[in-house]
N, C-alpha and C positions, 0 to 999 in steps of 0.2 A: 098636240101631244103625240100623234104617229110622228114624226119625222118626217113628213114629207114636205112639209112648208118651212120654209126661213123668215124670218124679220129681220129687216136688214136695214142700217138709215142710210138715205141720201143727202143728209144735213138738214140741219132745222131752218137757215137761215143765209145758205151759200149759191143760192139758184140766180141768183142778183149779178148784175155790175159794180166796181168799184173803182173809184178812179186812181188809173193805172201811170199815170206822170205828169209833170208838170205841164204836156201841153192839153190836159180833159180830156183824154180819151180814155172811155169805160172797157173795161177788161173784169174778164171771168173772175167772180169775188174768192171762188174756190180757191186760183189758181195762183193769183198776183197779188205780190206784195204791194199795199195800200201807199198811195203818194197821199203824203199827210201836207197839206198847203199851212197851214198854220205852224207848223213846225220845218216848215221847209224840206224834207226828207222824206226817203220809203219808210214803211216798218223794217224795223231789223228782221234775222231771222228766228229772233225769241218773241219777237212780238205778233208776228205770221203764223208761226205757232200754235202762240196761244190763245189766236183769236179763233184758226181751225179746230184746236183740240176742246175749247169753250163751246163753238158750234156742236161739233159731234159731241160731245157730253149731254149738251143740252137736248138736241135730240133722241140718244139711246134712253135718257132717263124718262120723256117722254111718252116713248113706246112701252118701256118697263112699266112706268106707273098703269098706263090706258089698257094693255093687253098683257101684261105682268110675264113678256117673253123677255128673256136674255137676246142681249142683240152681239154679234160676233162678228160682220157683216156690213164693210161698207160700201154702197153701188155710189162711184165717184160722180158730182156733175161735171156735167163735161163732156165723159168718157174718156 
């Protein structure tokens, strides 16, 4: 309630590898478009998205519910 601290998400579920092309090599889940082997293809850029914007929802709701702070504030993985 002073203002001197933030809550901020890092993502709920993006601190991972995900496989990043047809030859297996894992790459930042934050960062890269998921090679989908079963469908032969990357995610589009709607489906990258919505897997990022799913994550960070699920994690500011998270924070809201447990500590009941408004989260404005995302510290990216990665960097």
């Amino acid at each position: 309630a002073s203002g001197l601290a933030e809550f901020a998400t890092h993502t709920h579920d993006l601190h991972h590898g995900v496989l990043g092309n047809p030859q297996g090599n894992e790459l930042p889940a934050a960062s890269t478009h998921e090679y989908l082997p079963k469908m032969g293809r990357y995610e589009t850029d709607d489906e990258y998205r919505k897997r990022v914007r799913d994550d960070l929802q699920r994690s500011v709701d998270i924070i809201q519910k447990n500590i009941g702070a408004k989260v404005h504030t995302v510290v990216w993985p990665y960097g």
